[in-house]
C-alpha positions as CSV (number, residue, x, y, z in Angstrom):
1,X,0.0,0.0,0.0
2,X,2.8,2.4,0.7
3,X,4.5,1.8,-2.5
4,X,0.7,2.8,-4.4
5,X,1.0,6.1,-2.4
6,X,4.8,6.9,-3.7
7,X,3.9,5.9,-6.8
8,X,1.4,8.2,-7.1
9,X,3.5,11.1,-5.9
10,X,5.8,10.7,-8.1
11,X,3.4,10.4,-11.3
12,X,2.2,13.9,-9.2
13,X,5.5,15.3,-9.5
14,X,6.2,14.4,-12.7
15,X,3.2,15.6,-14.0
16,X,3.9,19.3,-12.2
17,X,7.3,19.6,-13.6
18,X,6.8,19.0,-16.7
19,X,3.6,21.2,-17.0
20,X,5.9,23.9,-15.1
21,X,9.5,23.2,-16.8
22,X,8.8,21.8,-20.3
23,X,7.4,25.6,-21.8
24,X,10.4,27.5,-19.7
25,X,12.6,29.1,-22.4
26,X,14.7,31.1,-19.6
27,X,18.3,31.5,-19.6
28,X,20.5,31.9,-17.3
29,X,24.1,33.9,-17.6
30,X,27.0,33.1,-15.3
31,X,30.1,35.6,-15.7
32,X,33.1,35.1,-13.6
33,X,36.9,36.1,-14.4
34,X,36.2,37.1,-18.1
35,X,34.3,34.0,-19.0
36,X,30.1,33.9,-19.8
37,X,28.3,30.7,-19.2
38,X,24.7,30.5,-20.9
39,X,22.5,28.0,-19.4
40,X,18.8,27.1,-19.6
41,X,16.7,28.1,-16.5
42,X,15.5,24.9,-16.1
43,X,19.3,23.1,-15.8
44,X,20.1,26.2,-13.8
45,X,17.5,25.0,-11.2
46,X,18.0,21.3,-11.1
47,X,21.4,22.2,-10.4
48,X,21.2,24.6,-7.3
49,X,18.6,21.7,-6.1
50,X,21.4,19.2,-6.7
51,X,24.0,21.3,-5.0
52,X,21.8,22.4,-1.9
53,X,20.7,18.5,-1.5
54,X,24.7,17.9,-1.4
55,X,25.7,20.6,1.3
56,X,22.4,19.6,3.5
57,X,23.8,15.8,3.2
58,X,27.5,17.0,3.6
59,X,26.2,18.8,6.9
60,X,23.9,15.6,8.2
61,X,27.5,13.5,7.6
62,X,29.9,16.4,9.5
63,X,27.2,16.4,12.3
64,X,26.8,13.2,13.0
65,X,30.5,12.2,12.8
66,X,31.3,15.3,15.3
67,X,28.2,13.6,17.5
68,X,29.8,10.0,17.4
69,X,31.0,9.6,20.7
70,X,27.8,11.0,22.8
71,X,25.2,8.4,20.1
72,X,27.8,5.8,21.4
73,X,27.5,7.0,25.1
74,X,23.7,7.1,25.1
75,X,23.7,3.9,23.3
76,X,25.6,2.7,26.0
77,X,23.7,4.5,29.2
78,X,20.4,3.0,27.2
79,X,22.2,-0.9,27.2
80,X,23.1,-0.9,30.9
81,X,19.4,0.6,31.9
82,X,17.6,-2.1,29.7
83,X,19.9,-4.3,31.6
84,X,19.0,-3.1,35.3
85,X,15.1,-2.4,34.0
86,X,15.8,-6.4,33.4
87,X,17.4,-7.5,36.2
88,X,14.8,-5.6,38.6
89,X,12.0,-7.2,36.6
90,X,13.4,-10.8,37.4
91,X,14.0,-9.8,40.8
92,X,10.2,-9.2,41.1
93,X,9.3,-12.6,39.1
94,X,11.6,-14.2,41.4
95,X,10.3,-13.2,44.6
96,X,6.6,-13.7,43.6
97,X,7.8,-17.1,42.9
98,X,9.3,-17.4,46.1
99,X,12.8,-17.4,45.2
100,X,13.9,-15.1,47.5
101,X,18.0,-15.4,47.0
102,X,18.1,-15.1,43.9
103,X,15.3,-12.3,43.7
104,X,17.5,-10.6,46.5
105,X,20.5,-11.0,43.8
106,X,18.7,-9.9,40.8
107,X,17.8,-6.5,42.8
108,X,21.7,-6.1,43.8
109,X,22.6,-6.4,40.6
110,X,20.4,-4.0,38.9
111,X,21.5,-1.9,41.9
112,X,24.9,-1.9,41.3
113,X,24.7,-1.7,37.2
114,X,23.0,1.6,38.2
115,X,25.5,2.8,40.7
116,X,28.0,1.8,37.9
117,X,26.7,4.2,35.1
118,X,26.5,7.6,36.3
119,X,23.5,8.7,34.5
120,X,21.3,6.4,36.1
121,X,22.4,7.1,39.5
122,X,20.2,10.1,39.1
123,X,16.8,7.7,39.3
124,X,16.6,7.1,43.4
125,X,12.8,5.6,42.8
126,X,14.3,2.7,41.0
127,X,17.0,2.0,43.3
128,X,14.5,2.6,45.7
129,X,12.5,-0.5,44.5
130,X,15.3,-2.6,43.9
131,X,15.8,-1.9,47.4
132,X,12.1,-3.0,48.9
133,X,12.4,-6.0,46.9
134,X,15.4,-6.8,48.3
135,X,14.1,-6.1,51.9
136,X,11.4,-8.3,51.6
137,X,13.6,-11.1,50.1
138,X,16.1,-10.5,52.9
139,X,12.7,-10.6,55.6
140,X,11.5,-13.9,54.2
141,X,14.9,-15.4,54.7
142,X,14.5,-14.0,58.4
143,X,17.9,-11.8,57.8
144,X,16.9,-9.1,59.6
145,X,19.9,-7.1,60.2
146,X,20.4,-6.8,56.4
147,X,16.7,-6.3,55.9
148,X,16.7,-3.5,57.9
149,X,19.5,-1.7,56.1
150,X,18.0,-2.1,52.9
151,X,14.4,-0.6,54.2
152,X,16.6,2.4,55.5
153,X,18.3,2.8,52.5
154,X,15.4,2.8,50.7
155,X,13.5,5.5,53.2
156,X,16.5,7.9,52.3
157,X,16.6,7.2,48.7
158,X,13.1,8.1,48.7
159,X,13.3,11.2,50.4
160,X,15.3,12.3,47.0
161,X,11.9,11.7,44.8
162,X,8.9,14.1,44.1
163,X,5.6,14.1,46.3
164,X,3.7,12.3,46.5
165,X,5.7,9.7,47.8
166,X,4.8,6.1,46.7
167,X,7.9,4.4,47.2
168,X,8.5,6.6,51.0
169,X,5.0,5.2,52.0
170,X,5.2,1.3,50.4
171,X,9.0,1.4,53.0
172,X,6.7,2.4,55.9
173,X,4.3,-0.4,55.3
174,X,7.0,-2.8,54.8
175,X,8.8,-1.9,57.8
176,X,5.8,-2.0,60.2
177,X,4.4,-5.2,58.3
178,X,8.2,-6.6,59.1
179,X,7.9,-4.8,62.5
180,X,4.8,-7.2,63.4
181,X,5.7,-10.4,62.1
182,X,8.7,-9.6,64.3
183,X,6.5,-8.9,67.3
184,X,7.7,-5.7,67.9
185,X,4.6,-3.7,67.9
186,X,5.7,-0.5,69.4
187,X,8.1,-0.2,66.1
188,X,5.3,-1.2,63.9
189,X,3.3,1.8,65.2
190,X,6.1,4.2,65.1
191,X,6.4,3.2,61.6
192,X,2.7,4.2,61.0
193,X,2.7,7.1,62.4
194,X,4.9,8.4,60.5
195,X,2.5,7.9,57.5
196,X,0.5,11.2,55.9
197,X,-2.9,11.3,57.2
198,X,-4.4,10.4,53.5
199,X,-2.1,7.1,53.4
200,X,-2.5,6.1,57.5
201,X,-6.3,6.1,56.2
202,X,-6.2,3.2,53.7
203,X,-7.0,-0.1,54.0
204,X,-3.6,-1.9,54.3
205,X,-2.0,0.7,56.4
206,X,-5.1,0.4,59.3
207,X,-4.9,-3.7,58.7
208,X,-1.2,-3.4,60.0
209,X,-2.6,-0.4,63.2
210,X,-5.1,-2.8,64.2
211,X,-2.4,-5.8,64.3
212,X,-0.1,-3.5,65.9
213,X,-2.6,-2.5,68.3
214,X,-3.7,-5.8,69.4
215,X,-0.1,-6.2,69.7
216,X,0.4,-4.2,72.1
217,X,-2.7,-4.3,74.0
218,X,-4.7,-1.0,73.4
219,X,-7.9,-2.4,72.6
220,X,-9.4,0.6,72.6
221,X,-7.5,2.1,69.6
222,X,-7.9,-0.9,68.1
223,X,-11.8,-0.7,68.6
224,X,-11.7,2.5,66.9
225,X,-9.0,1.3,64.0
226,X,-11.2,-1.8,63.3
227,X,-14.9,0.7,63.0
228,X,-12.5,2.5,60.4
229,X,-11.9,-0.6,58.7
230,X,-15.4,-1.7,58.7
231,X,-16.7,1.4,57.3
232,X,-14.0,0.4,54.2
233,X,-15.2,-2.5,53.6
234,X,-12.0,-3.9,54.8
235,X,-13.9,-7.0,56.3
236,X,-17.4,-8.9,55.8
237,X,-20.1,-8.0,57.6
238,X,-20.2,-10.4,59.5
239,X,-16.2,-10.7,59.9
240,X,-16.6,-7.3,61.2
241,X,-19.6,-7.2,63.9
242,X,-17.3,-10.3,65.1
243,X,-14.4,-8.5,65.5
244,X,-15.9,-5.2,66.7
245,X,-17.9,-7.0,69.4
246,X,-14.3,-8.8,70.6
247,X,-12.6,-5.9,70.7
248,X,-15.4,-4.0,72.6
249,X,-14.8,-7.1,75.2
250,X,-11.5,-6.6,75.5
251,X,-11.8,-2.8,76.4
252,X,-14.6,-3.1,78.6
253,X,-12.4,-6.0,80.2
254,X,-9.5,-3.0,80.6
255,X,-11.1,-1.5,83.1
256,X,-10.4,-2.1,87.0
257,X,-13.5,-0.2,88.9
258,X,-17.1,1.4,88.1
259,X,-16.1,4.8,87.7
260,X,-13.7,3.7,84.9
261,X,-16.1,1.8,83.5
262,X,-18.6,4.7,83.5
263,X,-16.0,6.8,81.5
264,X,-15.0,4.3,79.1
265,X,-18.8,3.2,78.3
266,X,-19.6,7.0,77.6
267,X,-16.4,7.3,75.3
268,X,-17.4,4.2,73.4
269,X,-19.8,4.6,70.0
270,X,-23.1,4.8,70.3
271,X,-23.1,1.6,67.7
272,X,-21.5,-0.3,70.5
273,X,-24.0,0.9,73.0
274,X,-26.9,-0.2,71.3
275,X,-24.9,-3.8,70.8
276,X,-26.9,-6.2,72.8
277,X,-23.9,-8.7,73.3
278,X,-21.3,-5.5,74.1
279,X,-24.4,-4.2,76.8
280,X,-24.5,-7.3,78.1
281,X,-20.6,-8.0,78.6
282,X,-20.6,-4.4,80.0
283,X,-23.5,-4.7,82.1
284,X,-21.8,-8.2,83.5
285,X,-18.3,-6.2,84.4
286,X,-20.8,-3.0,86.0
287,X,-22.1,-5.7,88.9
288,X,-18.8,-7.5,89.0
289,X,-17.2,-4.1,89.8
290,X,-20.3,-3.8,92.4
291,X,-22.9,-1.2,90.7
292,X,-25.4,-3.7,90.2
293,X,-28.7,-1.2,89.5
294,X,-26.4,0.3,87.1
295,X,-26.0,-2.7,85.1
296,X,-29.7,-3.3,85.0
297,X,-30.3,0.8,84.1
298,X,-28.1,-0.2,80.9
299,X,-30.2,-3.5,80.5
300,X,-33.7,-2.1,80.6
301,X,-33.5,-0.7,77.2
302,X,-32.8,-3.8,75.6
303,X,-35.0,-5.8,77.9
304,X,-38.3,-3.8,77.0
305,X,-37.6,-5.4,73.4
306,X,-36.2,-8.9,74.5
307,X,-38.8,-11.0,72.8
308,X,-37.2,-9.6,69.3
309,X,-33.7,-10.2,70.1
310,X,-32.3,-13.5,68.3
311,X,-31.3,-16.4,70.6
312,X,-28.0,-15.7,71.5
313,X,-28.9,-12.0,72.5
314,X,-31.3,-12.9,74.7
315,X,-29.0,-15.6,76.7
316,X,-26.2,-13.0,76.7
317,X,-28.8,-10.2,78.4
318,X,-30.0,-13.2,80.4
319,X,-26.4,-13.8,81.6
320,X,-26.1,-10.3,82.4
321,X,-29.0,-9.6,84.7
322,X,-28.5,-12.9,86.4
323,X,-25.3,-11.6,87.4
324,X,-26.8,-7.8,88.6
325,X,-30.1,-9.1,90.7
326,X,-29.0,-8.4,94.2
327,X,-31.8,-4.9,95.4
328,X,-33.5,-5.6,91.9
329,X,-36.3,-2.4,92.0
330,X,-40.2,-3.8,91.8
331,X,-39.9,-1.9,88.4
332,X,-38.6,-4.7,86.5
333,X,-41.6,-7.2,87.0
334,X,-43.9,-5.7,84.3
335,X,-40.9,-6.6,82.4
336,X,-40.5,-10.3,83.4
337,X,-43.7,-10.8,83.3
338,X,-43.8,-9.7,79.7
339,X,-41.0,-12.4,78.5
340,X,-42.2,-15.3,81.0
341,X,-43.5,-17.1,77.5
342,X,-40.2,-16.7,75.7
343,X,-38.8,-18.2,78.8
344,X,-40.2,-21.8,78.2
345,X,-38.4,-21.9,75.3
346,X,-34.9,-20.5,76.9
347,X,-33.8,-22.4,79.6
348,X,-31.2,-19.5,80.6
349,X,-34.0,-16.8,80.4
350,X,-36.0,-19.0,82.4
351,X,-33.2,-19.3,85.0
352,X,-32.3,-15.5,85.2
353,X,-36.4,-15.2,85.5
354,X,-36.4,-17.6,88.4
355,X,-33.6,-16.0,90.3
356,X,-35.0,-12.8,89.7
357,X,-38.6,-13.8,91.2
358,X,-36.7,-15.0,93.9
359,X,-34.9,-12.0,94.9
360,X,-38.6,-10.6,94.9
361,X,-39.6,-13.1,97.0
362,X,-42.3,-14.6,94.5
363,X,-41.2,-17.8,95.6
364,X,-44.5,-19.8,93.3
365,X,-43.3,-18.3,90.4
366,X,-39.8,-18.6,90.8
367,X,-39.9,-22.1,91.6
368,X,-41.6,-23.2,87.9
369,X,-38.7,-21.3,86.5
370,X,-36.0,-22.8,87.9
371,X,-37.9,-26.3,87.6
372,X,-38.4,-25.9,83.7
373,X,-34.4,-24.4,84.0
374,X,-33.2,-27.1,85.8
375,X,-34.8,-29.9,84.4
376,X,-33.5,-28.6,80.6
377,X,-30.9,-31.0,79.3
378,X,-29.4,-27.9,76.8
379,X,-28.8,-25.9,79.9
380,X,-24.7,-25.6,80.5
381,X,-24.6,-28.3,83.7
382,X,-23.4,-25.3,85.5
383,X,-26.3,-23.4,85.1
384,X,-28.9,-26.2,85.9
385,X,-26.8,-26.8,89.2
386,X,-27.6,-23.3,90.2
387,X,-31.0,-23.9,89.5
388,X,-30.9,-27.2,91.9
389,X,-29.4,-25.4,94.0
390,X,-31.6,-22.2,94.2
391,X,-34.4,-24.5,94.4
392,X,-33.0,-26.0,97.2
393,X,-32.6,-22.8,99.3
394,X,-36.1,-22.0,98.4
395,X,-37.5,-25.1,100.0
396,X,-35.4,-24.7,103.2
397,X,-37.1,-21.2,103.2
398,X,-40.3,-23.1,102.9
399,X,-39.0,-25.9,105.9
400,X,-39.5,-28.0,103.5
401,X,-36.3,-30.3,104.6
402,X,-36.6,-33.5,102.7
403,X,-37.4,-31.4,98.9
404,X,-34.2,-29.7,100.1
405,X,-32.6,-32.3,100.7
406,X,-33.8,-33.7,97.5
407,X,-32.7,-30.8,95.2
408,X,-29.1,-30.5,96.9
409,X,-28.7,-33.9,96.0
410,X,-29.8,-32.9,92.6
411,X,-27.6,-30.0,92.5
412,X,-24.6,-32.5,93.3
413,X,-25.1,-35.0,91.2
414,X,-25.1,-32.6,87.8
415,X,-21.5,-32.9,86.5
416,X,-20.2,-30.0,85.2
417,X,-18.6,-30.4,81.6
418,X,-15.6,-32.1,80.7
């Protein structure tokens, strides 16, 4: 197709200069030193075109010999940098496959083909890479003095490059993610922390915080690092209300009397509040710390609505208020009374609701509830010994000695769990 087009031209051209040249009768007279020289315009024409084609090709030859030896040296500069860009490339290949000495050579030598050539020195982000590769080679070979070196290197030779930063901020996260996997967590977050806002922010970099602050035992910044995550999507949903609801644990489990508990619970998101497995765990540690009608002020709220709670909820709220039922106010009947038929199919509800009824001295009612409790195969052995128990007490109460006696036994008999 190419050779149509010149063609073409050339039956173009041809066409022109004869249409243009073949009627030009012009002459052209050349004097010099006593001689005259008649020539027709057209020859007169081709030949300045000749002549000027011949000094413009003369030039082209002069200016490419005098340019000789800087086409050779760029030729040269452009071998030895497709022969780091190379080397770096199988360095990579390498340590995805897992290779990690030879990836960690491949990156030395592109390193050092740069540092031999002095117009490639100028590139710090490459060297920079070759660098992290070799860091991370060097950290799955658990070298970690050498590691170390290379990530530092690789922090200064980043410092060199123009904002924003990639290679600065992928060094951090490979030094805290080295950091963690060498349990050193206080490193790993000063690492972090010396992230920009924008980058501490994304998903990878508040992975490594939250392993970092688990670490080193701050639940309650990891609390807050793992909401961040969850509002990224950086879990499941239901990964994430796992986690969350752990973490809350752990915090609330932080605390070492009421008052710091009241703080803490107030500091905590109102997400978390409404949580009935994080009220409950908090409401357990309120009457452990000895604030029981506390506990059952945070409990009331979620027991109003107990009968649309799902199953493990409602045991965990259960648990709670059997833990906080010592002074229980005569304002918490109505609300007993209201979830006594979802307690024949809980046998931990219908435990909590018997020793609850007992502590108001309704000792009829009680006693069904800790019968239907106790007598419930499902219930942890534990639990259905209290019941025995409880039902025990309640027929000494009654001088009713040998039913006592009867339900002691009872109580002694149930083995607890393996």
């Amino acid at each position: 197709m190419r050779s149509i087009v010149w063609l073409l031209l050339l039956a173009v051209v041809a066409v022109v200069g004869a249409t243009a040249l073949g009627g030009n009768d012009g002459l052209v007279t050349i004097f010099w030193l006593g001689w005259r020289a008649d020539v027709s315009l057209n020859l007169f024409l081709l030949t300045l075109l000749l002549a000027f084609l011949a000094i413009y090709s003369l030039m082209r030859g002069l200016d490419g010999l005098l340019h000789l030896p800087e086409r050779a040296k760029r030729w040269r500069v452009a071998q030895r940098d497709r022969l780091a860009q190379a080397a770096l490339r199988e360095g990579l290949a390498l340590y995805m496959a897992g290779r990690y000495i030879r990836a960690h050579k491949a990156c030395q030598k592109a390193v050092a083909i740069q540092a031999d050539t002095p117009d490639l020195a100028l590139d710090a982000e490459f060297t920079a890479i070759a660098h992290l590769l070799s860091a991370g080679s060097l950290h799955r070979l658990q070298d970690r003095k050498h590691r170390d070196e290379h990530i530092q290197r690789a922090l200064e030779l980043s410092q060199l490059t123009r904002k924003p930063r990639a290679t600065e901020e992928g060094a951090r996260l490979l030094a805290a993610e080295c950091a963690l996997e060498d349990r050193d967590a206080p490193r790993a977050l000063r690492d972090l922390a010396e992230l920009p806002p924008g980058v501490a922010r994304r998903t990878q970099a508040l992975r490594l915080k939250l392993q970092a602050t688990r670490l080193a035992r701050q639940p309650m910044e990891a609390l807050k690092t793992a909401r961040l995550l969850a509002k990224h999507q950086g879990f499941s949903t239901g990964a994430a209300e796992g986690l969350l609801r752990t973490l809350a644990a752990e915090t609330l489990d932080t605390v070492r009397d009421a008052d710091q508990l009241r703080t803490l619970w107030q500091s905590m998101d109102g997400h978390d509040r409404k949580d009935p497995l994080i009220v409950a765990h908090a409401a357990r540690r309120m009457a452990l710390l000895g604030a029981p009608q506390e506990a059952r002020q945070w409990l009331a709220p979620l027991w109003d609505k107990l009968n649309s709670l799902p199953v493990d909820a409602v045991e965990a709220l259960s648990k709670a208020l059997a833990l906080g039922l010592q002074d229980l106010e005569a304002e918490w009947l109505p609300r007993l009374d209201a979830c006594s038929p979802a307690a024949l199919r809980n046998p931990t509800l219908a435990l909590t609701l018997g020793l609850a009824l007992a502590e108001r001295q309704l000792w009829g009612k009680a006693r069904g509830m800790l019968l239907s409790a106790a007598n419930d195969l499902t219930l942890a052995p534990e639990q259905r010994r209290h019941a025995w128990a409880k039902l025990g007490q309640l027929a000494e109460q009654e001088s009713r000695t040998e039913e006592a006696a009867r339900f002691f036994r009872l109580a002694a008999l149930t083995k607890p769990e393996a």
